[in-house]
N, C-alpha and C positions, 0 to 999 in steps of 0.2 A: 482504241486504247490498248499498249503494252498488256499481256497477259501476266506481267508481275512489275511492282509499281517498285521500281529500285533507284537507285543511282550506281548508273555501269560503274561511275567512276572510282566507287570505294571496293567493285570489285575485280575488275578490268587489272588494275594493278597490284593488288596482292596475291593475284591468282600468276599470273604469267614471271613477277619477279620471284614468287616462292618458286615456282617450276624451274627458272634460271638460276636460279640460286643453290637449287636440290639435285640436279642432275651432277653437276662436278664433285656433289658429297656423296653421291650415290655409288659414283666410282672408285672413289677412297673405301667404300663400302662395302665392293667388290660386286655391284649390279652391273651386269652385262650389258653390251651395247644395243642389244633389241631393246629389254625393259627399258632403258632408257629413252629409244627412242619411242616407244610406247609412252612413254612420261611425256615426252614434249606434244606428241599428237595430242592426247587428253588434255592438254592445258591449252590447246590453241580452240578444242571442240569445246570444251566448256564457255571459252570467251567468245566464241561462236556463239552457241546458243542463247548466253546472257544478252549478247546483242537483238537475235530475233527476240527473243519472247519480252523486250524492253525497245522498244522503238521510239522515236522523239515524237511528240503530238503538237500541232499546230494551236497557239497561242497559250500554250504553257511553258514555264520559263526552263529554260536548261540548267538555271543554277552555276555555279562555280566556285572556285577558293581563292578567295582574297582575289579574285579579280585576273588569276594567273589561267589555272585552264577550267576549262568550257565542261560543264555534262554530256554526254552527245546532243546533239543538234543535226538540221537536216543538212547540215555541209560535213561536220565528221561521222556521221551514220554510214553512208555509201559506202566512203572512199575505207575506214573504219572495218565494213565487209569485207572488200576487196582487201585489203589486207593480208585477213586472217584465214580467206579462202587461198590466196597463193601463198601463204606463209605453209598452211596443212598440205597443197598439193607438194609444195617445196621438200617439207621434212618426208613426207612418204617418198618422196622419189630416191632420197639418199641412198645411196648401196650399205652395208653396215662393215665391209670393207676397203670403201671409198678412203677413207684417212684413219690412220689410227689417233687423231684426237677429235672419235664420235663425240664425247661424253661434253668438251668445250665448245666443237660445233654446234651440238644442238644447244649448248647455254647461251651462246650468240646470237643463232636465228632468234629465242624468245626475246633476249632483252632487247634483240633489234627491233623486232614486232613490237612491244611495248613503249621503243621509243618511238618508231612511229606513228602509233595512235598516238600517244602524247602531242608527237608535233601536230597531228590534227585537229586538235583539241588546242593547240596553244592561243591564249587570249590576250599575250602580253609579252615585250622583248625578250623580258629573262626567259620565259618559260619556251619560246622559241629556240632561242638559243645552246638553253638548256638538253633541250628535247633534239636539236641539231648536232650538238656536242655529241652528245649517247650516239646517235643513229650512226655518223660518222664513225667512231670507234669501233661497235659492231661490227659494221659491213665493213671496213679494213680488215680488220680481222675474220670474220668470214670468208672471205677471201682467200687470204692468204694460209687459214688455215686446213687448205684442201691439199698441201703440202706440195703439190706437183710444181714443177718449175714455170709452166706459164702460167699460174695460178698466183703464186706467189711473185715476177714480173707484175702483172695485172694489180696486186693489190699495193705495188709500189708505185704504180702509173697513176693509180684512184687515188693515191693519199695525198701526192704530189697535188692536183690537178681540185681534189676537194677543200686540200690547206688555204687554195687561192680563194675559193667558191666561199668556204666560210669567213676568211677576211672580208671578201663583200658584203657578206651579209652583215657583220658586226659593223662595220662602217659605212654600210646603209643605216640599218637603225640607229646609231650613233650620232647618224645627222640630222634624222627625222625626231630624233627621242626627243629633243628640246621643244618641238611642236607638237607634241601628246602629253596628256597625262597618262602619266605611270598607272599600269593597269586597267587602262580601258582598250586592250588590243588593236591600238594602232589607228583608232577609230576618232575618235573625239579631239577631232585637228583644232591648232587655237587658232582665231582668227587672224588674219593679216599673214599668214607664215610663207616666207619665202618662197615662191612656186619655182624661183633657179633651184634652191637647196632641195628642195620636196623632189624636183622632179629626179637629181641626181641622187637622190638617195632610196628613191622608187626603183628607178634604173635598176639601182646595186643590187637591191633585194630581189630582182626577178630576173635576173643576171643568175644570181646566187642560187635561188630556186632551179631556173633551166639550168644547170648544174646538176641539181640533184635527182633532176628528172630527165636531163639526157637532151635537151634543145640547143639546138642554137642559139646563141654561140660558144656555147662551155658542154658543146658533144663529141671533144677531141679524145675524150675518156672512153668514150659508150662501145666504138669497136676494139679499142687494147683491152676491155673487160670482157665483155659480153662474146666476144669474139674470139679471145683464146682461153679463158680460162672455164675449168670444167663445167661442164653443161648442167650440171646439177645442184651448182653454186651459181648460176645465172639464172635458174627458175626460181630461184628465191630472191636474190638482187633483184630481177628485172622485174616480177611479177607479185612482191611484196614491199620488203623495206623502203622503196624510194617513194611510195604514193602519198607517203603523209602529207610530204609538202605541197600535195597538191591543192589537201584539203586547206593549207595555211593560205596561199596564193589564195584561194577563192575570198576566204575572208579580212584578207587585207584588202581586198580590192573589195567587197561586198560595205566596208567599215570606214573607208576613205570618201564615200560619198561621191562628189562632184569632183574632186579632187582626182580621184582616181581616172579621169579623161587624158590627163595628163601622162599617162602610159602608157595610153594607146598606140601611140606609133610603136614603142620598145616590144610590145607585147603581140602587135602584129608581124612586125618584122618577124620577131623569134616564128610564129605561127606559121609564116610566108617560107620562111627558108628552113626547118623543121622538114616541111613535108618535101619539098622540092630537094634538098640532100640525100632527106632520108628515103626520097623515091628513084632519085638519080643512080645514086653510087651502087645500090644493090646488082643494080645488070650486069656489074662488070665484075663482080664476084664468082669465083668458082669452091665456094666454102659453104656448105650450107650455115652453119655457125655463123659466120658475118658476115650474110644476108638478111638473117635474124636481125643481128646488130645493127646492121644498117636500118632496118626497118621500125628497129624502136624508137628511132628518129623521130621518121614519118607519125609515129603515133604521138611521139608527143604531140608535133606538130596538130592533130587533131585536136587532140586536149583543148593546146592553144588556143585553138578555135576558138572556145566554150568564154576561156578567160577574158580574152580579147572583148567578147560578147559580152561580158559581166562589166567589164570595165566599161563599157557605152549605156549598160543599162538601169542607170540610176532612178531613172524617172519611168519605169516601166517593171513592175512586177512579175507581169507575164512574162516580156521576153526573158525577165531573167530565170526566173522559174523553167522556162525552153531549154537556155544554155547550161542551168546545175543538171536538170534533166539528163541534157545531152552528156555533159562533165563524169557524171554518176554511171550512166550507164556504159560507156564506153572505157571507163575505169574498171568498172567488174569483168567484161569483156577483154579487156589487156590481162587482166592478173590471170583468168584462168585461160587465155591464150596462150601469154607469154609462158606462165608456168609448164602449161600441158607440154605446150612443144618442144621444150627445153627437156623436158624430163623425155620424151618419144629419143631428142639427141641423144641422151646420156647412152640409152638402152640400144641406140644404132653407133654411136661411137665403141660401146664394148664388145658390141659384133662383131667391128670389120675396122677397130683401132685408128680410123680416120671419118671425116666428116667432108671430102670432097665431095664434089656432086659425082666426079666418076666411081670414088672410092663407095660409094653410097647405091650403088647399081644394084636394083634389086632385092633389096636388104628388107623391103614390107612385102613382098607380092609372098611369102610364107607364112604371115604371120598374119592372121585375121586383124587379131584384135591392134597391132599395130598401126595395119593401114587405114583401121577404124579411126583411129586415134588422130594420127597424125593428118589425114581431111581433112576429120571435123576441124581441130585447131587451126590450120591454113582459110577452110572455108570461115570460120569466126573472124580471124585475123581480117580476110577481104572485105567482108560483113557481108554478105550473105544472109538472108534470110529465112528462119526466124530466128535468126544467132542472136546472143547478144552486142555484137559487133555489128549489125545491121543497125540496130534500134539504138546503139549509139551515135552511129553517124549522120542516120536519118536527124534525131535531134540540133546534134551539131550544126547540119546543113542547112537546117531549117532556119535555127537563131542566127546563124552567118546570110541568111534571105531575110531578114525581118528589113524594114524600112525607117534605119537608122542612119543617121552623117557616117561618112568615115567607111561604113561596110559598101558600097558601090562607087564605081568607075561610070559615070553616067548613068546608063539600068543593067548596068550588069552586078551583081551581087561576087564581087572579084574572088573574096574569102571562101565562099563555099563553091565557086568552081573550080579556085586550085585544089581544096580538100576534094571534090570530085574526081579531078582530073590522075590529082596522087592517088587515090582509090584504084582507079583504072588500071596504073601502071603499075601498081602491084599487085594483081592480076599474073603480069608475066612472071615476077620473080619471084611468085610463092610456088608458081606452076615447075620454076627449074629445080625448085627441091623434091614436088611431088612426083615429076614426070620419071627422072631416073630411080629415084624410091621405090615407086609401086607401078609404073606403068613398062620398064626395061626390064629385060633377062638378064641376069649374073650366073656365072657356074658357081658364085659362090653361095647363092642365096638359099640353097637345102642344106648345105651343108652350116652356113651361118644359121640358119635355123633354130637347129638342133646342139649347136656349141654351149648354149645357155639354159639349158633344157633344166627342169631339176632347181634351179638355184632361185627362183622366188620373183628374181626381174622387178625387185622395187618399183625402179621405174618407169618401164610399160604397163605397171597396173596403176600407178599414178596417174600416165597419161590418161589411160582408159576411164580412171573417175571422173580425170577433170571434162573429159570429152561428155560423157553422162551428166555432170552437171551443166555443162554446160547448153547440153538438148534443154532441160530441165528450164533453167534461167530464161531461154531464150521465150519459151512460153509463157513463162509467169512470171517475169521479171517487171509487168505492171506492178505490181506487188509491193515495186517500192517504191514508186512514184509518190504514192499517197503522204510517203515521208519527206518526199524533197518539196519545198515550198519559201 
């Protein structure tokens, strides 16, 4: 049982929107952009904590309002985590010189965080929608407001490419809404309901989702962001904001029943070609930046895996239980991946003003805790074991081996040997950021050293937490198992 018997929900959101709301008064106030970002840290720890010491308990009700969002539960708990641990690695990494509108920055990263626990939480189209609206709005504007020219390119590529992604989604649910009642999230299909219309409007919505999560076929965004725009606006993108809808995909598919078979091919393909993209196009990169990119692909694609799984596992608790499992932890695993590594860029982009693999020669073999950092994260990313990246995949692989229709090509289990196979081959293209990083001689790299010496290095000590949390997670990350069910 929770060590305080609360509802996150009445505090979850007046905690994070007062902090978004307080920081742009704070400025008119004349608080400085440290305190400030001291403000947003403190509001993301506190939501932190109210989550651990408040965890969902198996056959007690989550509760909700009017039917619209959820209390936490064992599907927005995880991903709910994940979050608010890359959202906190996110804001430390910032430089307090990075942009002079700190004070709106960090009021975006919060309300973006809060709209995506909401989306995770969503139990119902409007509140979906709703909670989709915000998140989108935020992450444009975070984006764009890093002020640099590919930064702002980038968050005109994302608005472009998102304005699509949420038409689908609106006219996904818009087809499907006449075969739900209002307010029971997507779940309580009436009977008889068009499986042509259902299926096409399944489609859209996980269409619309891989969108927000960067899969095929709507990952034409993932390297024009993730790829050029600053590396410390990308650990919060990639390794926060976008995971809500992970938790929403889980339970539309979890709430559609039988029904839900009927996405299996849409939801495999995405999986299929996810990883195979996101494993392909990185070799031919000379950017460590989008090799990144390219590889957030590949992880959706794992994800995939999980959902794919969910959707065959109607009639089987356990498997499904394997694949949140697997969902869950390779979820916290991404956020304090993606986060770590991105912020390790930011701190070798201010070095040495570029992010090529050449430009990038030697740029950790001086700096302990650098090339501390930036392994760990790489070996997490591979999974590696006892990363949390290990123990996500392991799962993943596992529920993509159960002995279900659809997941085998005769006896071969096809889904989790391509997820194997993409494992493998990024192996080689995590290796091309680490080899000239920390394993090459530069003349530059004493001298790049010592350039930043004195000024605080936001974040390389970001990366450096997220690397310690993540030794941390990887051993006791059982821990949360006991809430996914």
């Amino acid at each position: 049982m929770g060590i305080l018997p609360i509802d996150q929900l009445f505090l979850l959101f007046p905690i994070l929107a007062s902090f978004s709301l307080s920081i742009p008064l704070a400025e008119l106030l004349g608080v400085g952009a440290r305190e400030s970002k001291y403000m947003a840290i403190s509001a993301i720890v506190i939501a932190l904590v109210i989550l651990l010491i408040s965890p969902p308990q198996p056959g007690i009700s989550s509760g909700s309002i009017s039917g619209f969002l959820v209390n936490m539960d064992s599907i927005a708990y995880p991903i709910s985590i994940a979050i608010l641990i890359g959202a906190l690695i996110g804001v430390i990494t910032i430089p307090l010189e990075a942009t002079d509108s700190i004070h709106i920055y960090l009021a975006m990263i919060l309300m973006g965080v809060l709209a995506s626990i909401m989306l995770s939480m969503a139990r119902d189209p409007v509140a979906a929608i709703a909670s989709w609206t915000l998140l989108s709005i935020t992450t444009f504007a975070t984006i764009a407001l890093a002020r640099d020219r590919e930064s702002l390119e980038a968050s005109v590529r994302y608005a472009i490419v998102g304005g699509l992604a949420s038409q689908l989604l609106v006219l996904g649910i818009a087809l499907s809404s006449p075969y739900m009642v209002l307010g029971s999230a997507f779940g309580d299909m009436i009977p008889n309901a068009s499986l042509a219309i259902g299926f096409i409007a399944i489609a859209f919505i996980s269409i619309a989702i891989g969108f927000k999560l960067g899969a095929v076929p709507s990952h034409s965004w993932v390297p024009d962001v993730y790829g050029v725009a600053s590396p410390y606006v990308v650990a919060v993108i990639s390794g926060s904001l976008k995971l809500g809808a992970l938790a929403l995909a889980i339970w539309v598919l979890k709430l559609l029943g039988s029904t839900a078979l009927n996405v299996f091919p849409v939801l495999a393909f995405m999986s299929f070609a996810s990883m195979v993209i996101g494993s392909i196009t990185p070799l031919t990169q000379t950017n460590a930046q989008r090799i990144l990119a390219y590889s957030s692909i590949a992880h959706m694609g794992f994800l995939f895996i999980g959902l794919t799984v969910i959707s065959l596992s109607q009639n089987s608790q356990d498997v499904f239980r394997l694949a949140m499992l697997g969902v869950a932890f390779h979820a916290i695993a991404y956020s304090l991946g993606k986060s770590g590594v991105f912020a390790a860029l930011n701190y070798m982009k201010r070095i040495r003003g570029t992010l090529d693999l050449d430009g990038i020669r030697g740029v950790a073999r001086a700096d302990p805790k650098l090339s501390f950092s930036l392994t760990l994260h790489i070996l997490n990313l591979i999974g590696v074991p006892p990363l949390p990246g290990f123990w996500g995949k392991l799962f993943l692989f596992l529920a993509a081996a159960q002995n279900i229709g659809g997941l085998y090509i005769g006896s071969i289990p096809w889904l989790a040997v391509v997820g194997i196979a993409a494992s493998v081959i990024s192996v080689y293209y995590y290796l091309n950021i680490l080899r000239p990083s920390i394993m090459l001689v530069d003349s530059r790299s004493e001298v790049s050293g010592r350039s930043l010496e004195g000024k605080g290095d936001p974040d390389l000590w970001a990366s450096y937490v997220a690397a310690i949390l993540t030794i941390l997670l990887g051993i006791f990350i059982y821990l949360f198992s006991q809430f996914i069910y």
